[in-house]
N, C-alpha and C positions, 0 to 999 in steps of 0.2 A: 356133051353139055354139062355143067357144073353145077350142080344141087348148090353152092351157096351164092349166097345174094352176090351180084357185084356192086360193089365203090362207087358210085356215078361221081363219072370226071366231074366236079364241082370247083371253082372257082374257091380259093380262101383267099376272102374279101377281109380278112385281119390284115393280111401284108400289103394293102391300099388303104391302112391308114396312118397321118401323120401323126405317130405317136411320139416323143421328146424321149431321146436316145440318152441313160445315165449310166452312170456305175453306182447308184445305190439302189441296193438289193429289195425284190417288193417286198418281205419283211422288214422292218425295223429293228430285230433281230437286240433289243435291248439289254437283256441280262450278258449278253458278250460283247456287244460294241461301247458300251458304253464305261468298260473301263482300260479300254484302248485309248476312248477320247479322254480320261483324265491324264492316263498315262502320259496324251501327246501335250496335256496343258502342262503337265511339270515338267517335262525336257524341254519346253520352251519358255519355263517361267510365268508363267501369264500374270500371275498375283505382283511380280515384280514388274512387269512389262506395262500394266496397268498403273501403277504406280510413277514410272519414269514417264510415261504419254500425260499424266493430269500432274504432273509436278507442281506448276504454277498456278493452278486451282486451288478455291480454300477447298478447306477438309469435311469432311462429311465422314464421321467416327461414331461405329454401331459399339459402343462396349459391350463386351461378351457375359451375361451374368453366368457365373459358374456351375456346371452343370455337378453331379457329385459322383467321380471315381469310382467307382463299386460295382460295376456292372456293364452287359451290353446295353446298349441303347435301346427304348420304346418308344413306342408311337407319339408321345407328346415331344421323348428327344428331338425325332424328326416333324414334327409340325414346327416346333420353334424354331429351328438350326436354319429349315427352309425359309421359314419366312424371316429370317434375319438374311438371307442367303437373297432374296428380291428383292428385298431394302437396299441393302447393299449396292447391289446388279442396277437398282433402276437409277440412284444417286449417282452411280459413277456415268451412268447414262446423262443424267441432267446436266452434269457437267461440273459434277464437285470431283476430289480426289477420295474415292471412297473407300475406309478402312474396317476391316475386320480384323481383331487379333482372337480368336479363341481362348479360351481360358476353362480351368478345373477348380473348384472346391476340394481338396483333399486332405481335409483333418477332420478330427470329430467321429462321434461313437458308433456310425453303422459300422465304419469299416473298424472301430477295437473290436466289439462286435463280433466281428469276422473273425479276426483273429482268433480271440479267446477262444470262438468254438472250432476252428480246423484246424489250430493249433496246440489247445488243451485242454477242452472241455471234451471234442470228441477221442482225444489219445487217452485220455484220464487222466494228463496232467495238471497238477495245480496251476490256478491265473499267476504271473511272478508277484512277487513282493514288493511295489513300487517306491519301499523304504529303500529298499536297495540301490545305489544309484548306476551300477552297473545290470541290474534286470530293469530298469526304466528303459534307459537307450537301449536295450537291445530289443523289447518289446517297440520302441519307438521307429524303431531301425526295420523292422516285422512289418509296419504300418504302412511304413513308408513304402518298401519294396510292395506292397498288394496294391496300395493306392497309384506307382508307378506301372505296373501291368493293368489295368483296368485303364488309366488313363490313354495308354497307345492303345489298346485296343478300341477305344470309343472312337481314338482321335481316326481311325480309318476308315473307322462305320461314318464317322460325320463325311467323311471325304468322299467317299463312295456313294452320299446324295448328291455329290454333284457340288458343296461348297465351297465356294472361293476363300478364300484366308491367308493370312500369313502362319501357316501350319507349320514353320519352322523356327519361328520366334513367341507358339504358345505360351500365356503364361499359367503359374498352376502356385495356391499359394503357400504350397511344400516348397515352393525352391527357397533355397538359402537366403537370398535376396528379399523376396516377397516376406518370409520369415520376420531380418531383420526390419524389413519399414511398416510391417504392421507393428512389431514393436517400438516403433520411433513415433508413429502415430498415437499409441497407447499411453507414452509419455508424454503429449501434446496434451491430452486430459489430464495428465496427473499436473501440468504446471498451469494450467488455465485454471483449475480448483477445482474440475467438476467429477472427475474420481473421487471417490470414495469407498472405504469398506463400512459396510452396515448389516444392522441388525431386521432383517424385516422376512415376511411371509412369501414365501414363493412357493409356485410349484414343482413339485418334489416328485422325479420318475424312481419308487423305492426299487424295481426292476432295475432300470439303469441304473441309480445311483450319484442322480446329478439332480440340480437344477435345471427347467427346462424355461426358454422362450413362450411368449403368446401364441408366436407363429409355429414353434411344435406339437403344440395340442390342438386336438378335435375332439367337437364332443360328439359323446353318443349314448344310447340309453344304458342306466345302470338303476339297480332297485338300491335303494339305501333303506336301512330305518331311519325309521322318523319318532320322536318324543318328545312328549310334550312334559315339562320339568316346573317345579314350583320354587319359587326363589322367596323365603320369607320374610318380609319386610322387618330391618333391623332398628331404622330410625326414620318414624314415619314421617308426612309432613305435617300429618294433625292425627287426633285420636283413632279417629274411627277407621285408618289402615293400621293400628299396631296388633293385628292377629291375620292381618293378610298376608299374601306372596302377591309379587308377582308371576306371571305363566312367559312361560318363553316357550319355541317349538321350536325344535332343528332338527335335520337330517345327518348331523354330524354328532351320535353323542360319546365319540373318543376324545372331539372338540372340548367336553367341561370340563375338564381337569387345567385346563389352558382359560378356561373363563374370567374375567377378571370387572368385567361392567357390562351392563344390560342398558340397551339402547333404545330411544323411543323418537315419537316424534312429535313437535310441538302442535303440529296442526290436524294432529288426528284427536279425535272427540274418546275419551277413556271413561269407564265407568268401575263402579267397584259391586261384584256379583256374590249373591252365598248360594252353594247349594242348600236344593230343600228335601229332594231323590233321590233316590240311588241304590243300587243293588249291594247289598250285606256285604257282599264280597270285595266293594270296588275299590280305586285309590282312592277316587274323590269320594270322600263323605260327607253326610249332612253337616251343616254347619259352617263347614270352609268357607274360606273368604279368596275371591282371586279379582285380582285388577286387568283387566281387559279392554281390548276394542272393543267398542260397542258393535261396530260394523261385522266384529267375529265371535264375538261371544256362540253365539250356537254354535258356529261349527268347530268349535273348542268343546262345546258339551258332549256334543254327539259321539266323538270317537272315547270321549273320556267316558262313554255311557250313564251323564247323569240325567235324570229321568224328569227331573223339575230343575226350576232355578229361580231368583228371584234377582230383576237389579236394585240393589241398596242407594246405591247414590251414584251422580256425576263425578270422576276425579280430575281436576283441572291438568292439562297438562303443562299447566306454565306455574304446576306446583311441585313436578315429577324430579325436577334436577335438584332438591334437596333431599329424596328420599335414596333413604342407601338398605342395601338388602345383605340378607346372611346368602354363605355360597352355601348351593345345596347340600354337597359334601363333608359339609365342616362338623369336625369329628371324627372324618375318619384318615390314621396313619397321623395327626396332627397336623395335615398339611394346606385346610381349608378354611384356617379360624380369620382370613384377610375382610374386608369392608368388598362390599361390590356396591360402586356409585350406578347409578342412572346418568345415560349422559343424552344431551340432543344429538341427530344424529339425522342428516339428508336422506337416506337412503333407507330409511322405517317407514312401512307403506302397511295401508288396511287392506290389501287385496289378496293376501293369505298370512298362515301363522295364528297371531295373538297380538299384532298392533306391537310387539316389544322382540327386538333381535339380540338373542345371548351374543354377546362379545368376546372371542377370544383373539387378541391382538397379535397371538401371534399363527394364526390359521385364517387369516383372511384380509384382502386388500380393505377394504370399507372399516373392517372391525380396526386394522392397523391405524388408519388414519383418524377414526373417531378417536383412538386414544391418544395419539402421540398430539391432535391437536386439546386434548384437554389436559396433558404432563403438567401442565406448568400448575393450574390451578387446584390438580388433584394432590401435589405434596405438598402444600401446605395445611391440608386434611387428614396428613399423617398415613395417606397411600400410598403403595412402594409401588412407582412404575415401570419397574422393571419388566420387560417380557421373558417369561420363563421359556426353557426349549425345553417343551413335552415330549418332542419325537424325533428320533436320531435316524440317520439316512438309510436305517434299514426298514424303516416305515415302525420300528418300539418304540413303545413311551417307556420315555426315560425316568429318574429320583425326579425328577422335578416336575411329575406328576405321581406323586403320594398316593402308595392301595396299588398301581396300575404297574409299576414295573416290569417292562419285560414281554408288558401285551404288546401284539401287534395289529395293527390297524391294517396294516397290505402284509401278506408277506411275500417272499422274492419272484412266486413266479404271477405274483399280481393279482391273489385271490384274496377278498376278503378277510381279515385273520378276527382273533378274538377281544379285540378290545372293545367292539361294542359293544357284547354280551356283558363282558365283567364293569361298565359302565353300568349300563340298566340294571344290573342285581343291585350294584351299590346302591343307585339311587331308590329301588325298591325297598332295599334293608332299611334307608334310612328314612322311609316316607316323602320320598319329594318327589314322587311319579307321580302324573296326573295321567295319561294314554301312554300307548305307544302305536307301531303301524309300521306298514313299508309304504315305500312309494316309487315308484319305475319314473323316471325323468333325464333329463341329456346331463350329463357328468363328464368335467373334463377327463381325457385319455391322453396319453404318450405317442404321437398319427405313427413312431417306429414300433414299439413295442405291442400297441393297440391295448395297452393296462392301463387302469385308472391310476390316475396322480391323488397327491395330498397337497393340500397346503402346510409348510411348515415353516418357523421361525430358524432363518441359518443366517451366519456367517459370509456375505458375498461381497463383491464387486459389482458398485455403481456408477454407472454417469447420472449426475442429475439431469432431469429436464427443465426445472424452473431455477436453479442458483444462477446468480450473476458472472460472468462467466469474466476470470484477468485475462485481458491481453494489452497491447500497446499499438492497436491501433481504435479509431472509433468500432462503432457497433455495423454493420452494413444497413443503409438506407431502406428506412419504414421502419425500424426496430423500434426506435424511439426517440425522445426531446422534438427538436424543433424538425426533424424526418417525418414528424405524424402520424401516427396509431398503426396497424398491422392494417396491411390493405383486404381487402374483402375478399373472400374465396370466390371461384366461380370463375373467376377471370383466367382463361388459357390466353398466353403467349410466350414473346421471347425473350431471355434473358437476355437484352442490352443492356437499357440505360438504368435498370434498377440499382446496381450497385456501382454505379459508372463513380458517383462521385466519392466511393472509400475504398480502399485497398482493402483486401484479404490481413485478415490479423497475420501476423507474424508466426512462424511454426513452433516456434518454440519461447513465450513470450516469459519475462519474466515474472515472479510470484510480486504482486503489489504494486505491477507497473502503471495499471490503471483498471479501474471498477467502471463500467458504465448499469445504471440502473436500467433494467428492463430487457441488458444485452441476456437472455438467459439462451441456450438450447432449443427449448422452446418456439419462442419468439423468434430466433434464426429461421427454424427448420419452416414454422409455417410462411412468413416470408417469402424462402425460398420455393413453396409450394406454389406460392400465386405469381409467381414470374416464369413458371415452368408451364409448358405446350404441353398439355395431357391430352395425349388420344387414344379412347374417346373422351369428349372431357367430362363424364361422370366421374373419372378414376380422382379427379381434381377433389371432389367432395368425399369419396371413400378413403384417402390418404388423409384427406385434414381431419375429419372424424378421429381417424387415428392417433394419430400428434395430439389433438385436443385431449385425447384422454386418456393418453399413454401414460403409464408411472413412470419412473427412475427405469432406465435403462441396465436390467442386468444382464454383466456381459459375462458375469467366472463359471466358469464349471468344473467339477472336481473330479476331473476325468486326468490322462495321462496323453493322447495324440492328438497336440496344438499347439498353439502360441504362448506360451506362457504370458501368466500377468507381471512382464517382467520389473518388477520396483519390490525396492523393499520398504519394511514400516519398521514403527518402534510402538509399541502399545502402550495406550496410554490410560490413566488412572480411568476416566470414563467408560474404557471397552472398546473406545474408537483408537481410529491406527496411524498418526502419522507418518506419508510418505517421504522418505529420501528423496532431495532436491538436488540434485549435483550432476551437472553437466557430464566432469569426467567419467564418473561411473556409467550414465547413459550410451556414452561413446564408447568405454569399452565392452556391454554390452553388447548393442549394434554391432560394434566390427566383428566381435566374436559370432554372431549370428549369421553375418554375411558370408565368413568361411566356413564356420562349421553345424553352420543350420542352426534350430533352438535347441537341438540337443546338448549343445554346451549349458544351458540352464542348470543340466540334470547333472549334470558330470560332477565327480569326486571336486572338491575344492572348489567347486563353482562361487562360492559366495563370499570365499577371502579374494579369488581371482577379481572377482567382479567390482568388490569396493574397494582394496588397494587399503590403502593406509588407514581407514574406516574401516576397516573388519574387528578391529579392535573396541569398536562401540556398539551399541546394543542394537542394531540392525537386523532384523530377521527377512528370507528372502521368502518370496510368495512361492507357492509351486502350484497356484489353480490355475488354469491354463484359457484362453480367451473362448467367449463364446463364437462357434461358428461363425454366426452372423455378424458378429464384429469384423473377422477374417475376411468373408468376401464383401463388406460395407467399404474394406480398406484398400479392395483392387484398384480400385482412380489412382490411388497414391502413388502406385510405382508403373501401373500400364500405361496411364496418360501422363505420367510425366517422367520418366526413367525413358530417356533416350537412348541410355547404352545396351539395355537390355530391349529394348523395343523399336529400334531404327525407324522401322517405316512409320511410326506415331512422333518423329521428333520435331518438335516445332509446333506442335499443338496449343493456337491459342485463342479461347474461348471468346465469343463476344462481350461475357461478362468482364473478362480479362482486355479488353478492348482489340481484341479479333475481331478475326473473321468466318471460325471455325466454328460448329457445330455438332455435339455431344449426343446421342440416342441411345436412352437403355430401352430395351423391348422384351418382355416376359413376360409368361401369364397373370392374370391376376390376382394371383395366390399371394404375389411378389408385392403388393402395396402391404403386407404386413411383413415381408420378408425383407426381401435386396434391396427394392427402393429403399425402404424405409431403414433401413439398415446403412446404406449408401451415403441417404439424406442427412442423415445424422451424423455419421461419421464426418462427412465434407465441413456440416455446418459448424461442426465443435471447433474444427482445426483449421477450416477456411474462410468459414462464415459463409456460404453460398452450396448451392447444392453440387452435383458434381456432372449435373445433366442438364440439358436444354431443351429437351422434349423427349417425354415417355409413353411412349405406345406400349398398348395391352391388348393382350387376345387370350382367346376363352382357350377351353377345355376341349379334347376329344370326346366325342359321345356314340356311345352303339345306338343300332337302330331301335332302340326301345328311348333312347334320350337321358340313358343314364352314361357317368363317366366312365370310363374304360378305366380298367384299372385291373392287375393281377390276381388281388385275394376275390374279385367276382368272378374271373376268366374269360370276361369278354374284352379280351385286348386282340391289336390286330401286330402281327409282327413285324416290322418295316426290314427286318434282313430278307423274311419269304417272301415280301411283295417285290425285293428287288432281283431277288433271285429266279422268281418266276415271269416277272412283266417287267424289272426296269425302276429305277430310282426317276425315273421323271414321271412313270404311272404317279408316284408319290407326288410327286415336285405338282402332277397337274390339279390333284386332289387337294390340295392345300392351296393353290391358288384360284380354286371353281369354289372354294369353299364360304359361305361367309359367316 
């Protein structure tokens, strides 16, 4: 007999049931089947096959906003690609012909960036000498080739979520092509009137070395000092201020050397204060006289630690715009003996300070515009309105801040340098200190670099927002006259019949063919805001925000990998630049562009090449090169309408264009100060309409604490390991459970 158990014959009651006989495997087995199943959609075309089945369907066109060359793809890559990828999938479902082209961003400073440091910053060779115009193109040529390796390698990660696309007709706006019609686009502005080069205050990355965008800065905390400064009244309104100052306070005081008028505000209540306290030692002494808010008088004493005080009298402030003050400095290097007026000024509030804002017109948007709107009536007072440029693009104040030469406000790797300190001694030496102090508060930053910016007075490239814009056709309907007022924001729908009854201005109109009042940039852009399908439709009120109070569009940057600003000027006695108006030239441009990319700009003989029989006149060529976001603002231009380079989009024609067809940009919401708004502008200069028909927005990735994911905190999730271990549709499902 047998010590072990036996088996009792049992019945296996599995093989009595009807289970559904397959061949797919009970794992799902997704990190290897699923790129057998891509494999079998491109031997059989499916993007084309999809295409050829909706033929005679309108279009339904997701434009791609460019993502940026430089790297593997992240978790927000794949949140957006997907869900442009369902968009898509569900359209061609409903029964449109629905298009995807992919597209790349690939100029602009991460990737010089790159270069500079694994190409010569980390060998120890010098950056090239961009005077040179054979080390431009070659460094261009460098740029190009890295931004062309990053882009295939994206374009496979994108493919390996499972995206549908025309992945063999991408566009990227390095190609030659793309190149030359963003520069054709560029002259679209310079002949409608609303380029411009000017003089004005931007933010200055002294790290980079450019001018930056709205949309490149974040802010974040930074300690400034802060000082509070005595401006002594030069020519009072009546007796009793001729031994006063005014008090002004800023966090900026590299800023005085650039000061030129002290701003106030007519509806704020001013009184005229003396010290009566004060410690032996202090700025403030007994006796001083200082003009203030009422509203801030103390907390102007307290840091200035004076111990008593008395108010003397009420000062009217609808007495203040005849009072003019000595600048603090004057005396020293001879370079401060100028008149500083009081001017009115919107943006002078009593809820901190001194009730009065030092103005330096050329370090600040606000201080800009109070001056340049009071030029007219400050020279015949015998004040020079010129804006001095205090501080040169390495973050030093220049000769034309007097004493300061040579200090640096930032210096290159973004740290604080010394010109506030040799500021405050000045103003010590000379007695016009009242406190001083720090203060920790959000200060803009560079979102590449994470350095604080400056504002400074430079040299740029503008499009206006508010000039009268030439073209030779009317203005598009609601602009103005008998079209009636700009219609009221709020309203999502579809761009039909708003512009049914005027054509698209002409692309390249003549200079003086006609002026309509009211047609500005502006007034285009928000227009086209309220005809557009925003979803959700908050974003409707967060874009027009924008436009509402957006400056002058700057687009140059004084970098080397882009578009160049290609036009030339002739300088003129004022400062300002008249652009070259000539067809031929334009056209040889462009064509040169189209075969040989914008590196022909840079080449030896570029500029007798380019004007022909005008090289022989005073013409100078630009060499700052377009802002990023001009470049991908300019994709509509050749992806929605360049049929030879983009076949499956040919025949695209908008409802606005009295189609049938339908536009969708879709990005985060980062993008209403970015793409759209870069898009919007662009379309509206050169078409008068926007270049979309409805824009969907979606949020942010977040870890499970509700903060964004993002690298420099580490809590990012990788979407190559997700797919590598569970499957690109693990992905695909998380982004569509999501909301």
């Amino acid at each position: 007999m047998s010590e072990k158990p036996q088996k009792p014959d049992a019945k296996d009651y599995s093989k009595t049931l009807y289970l559904p006989q397959t061949e797919f495997p009970m794992r799902a087995g997704l990190p290897q089947r699923e790129p057998e199943i891509l494999n079998y959609w491109n031997e059989i075309g499916l993007y084309d096959r999809l295409r050829r089945s909706a033929a005679s369907r309108a279009k339904f066109v997701l434009h791609d906003g460019p993502p940026y060359a430089n790297g593997n793809i992240h978790i927000g890559h794949a949140l957006n690609k997907i869900l442009k990828d369902v968009v898509t999938r569900s359209q061609q479902m409903l029964g449109f012909d629905s298009n995807y082209v992919p597209g790349w961003d690939c100029h602009g400073l991460p990737i010089e960036w790159k270069i500079e440091e694994e190409n010569y910053r980390s060998k120890g060779k010098p950056k090239p000498d961009f005077r040179d115009s054979a080390a431009m193109v070659a460094f261009r040529r460098e740029c190009r080739a890295y931004a062309n390796h990053w882009l295939d390698v994206q374009r496979e990660e994108f493919k390996r979520l499972g995206v549908i696309g025309d992945w063999d007709h991408r566009y990227a706006t390095m190609d030659y092509f793309a190149e030359a019609q963003i520069a054709r686009e560029l002259m679209k502005f310079a002949a409608n009137g609303t380029l411009y080069r000017g003089s004005k205050p931007v933010m200055w990355s002294v790290v980079e070395k450019t001018a930056l965008a709205e949309a490149e800065v974040e802010y974040e905390d930074y300690t400034s000092d802060m000082v509070w400064v005595k401006f002594p009244v030069a020519n009072p309104a009546h007796g009793a201020l001729a031994s006063a100052s005014v008090a002004i306070w800023t966090t900026t005081p590299w800023t005085l050397p650039g000061n030129r008028a002290i701003s106030f505000s007519p509806k704020i209540a001013y009184g005229l204060y003396k010290v009566t306290e004060s410690p032996a030692d202090n700025w403030a002494k007994p006796g001083d006289l200082l003009i203030l808010a009422d509203a801030l008088a103390e907390s102007v004493f307290k840091p200035a630690r004076v111990t008593a005080f008395e108010k003397v009298r009420d000062v009217p402030a609808d007495s203040l715009d005849v009072v003019e003050c000595a600048h603090p400095l004057r005396g020293l290097a001879g370079g401060y003996e100028f008149t500083v007026p009081l001017l009115a000024g919107d943006h002078v509030t009593d809820d901190a300070g001194t009730g009065f804002v030092h103005t330096a017109p050329g370090h600040g948007r606000e201080d800009f515009d109070v001056w340049m709107s009071n030029a007219r009536e400050l020279a015949p007072r015998g004040i020079n309105t010129t804006i001095p440029y205090t501080v040169d693009e390495n973050g030093a104040l220049t000769d034309q801040a007097p004493g300061f030469t040579g200090k640096r406000v930032i210096n290159d790797k973004g740290e604080k340098g010394d010109a506030n300190e040799a500021v405050i001694k000045a103003l010590v030496d000379a007695g016009k200190l009242l406190a001083r102090g720090r203060l920790k508060h959000q200060y803009p930053h560079s979102w590449r670099s994470k350095k604080p910016v400056i504002f400074r007075n430079t040299p740029q490239w503008f499009i206006a927002m508010d000039k009268d814009i030439v073209t030779s056709s009317p203005p598009p309907r609601g602009v103005r006259g008998e079209q009636g007022s700009l219609p009221r924001s709020g309203v999502g729908g579809t761009t039909t019949a708003a512009y049914a009854a005027y054509p698209p201005p002409q692309p390249s109109p003549a200079r003086g063919e006609g002026v309509h009042a009211g047609d500005t940039l502006r007034a285009r852009a928000l227009q086209a805001i309220s005809v557009t399908q925003w979803v959700p439709p908050s974003g409707q009120n967060r874009i027009n925000g924008m436009i509402n109070s957006k400056p002058d569009w700057v687009i140059s940057r004084q970098r080397a990998w882009g578009v160049p600003i290609a036009v030339f000027v002739r300088e003129k006695a004022d400062g300002s630049a008249e652009i070259l108006q000539d067809e031929a030239v334009n056209q040889r441009i462009a064509e040169a562009f189209e075969t040989e990319g914008a590196d022909a700009w840079y080449m030896d003989g570029a500029r007798e090449r380019f004007l022909g029989p005008r090289a022989n006149e005073e013409w100078k060529k630009v060499d700052d090169i377009c802002d990023v976001w001009f470049d991908s603002g300019s994709t509509h231009a050749f992806v929605l309408e360049d049929s030879v380079h983009f076949p499956g989009l040919a025949g695209v024609r908008r409802k606005v264009d009295g189609g049938r067809d339908t536009v969708m940009y879709l990005e985060g919401s980062d993008q209403h100060r970015g793409w759209f708004q870069s898009s919007l502008l662009e379309s509206c200069g050169t078409r008068g309409r926007a270049p979309f028909d409805v824009v969907l927005t979606h949020g942010f990735t977040l870890d499970e604490n509700g903060r964004k994911m993002s690298k420099s905190l580490g809590n990012t999730v990788e979407p190559q390991r997700v797919m590598a271990q569970s499957g690109a549709d693990i992905l695909r499902r998380w982004v569509c459970a999501t909301d």
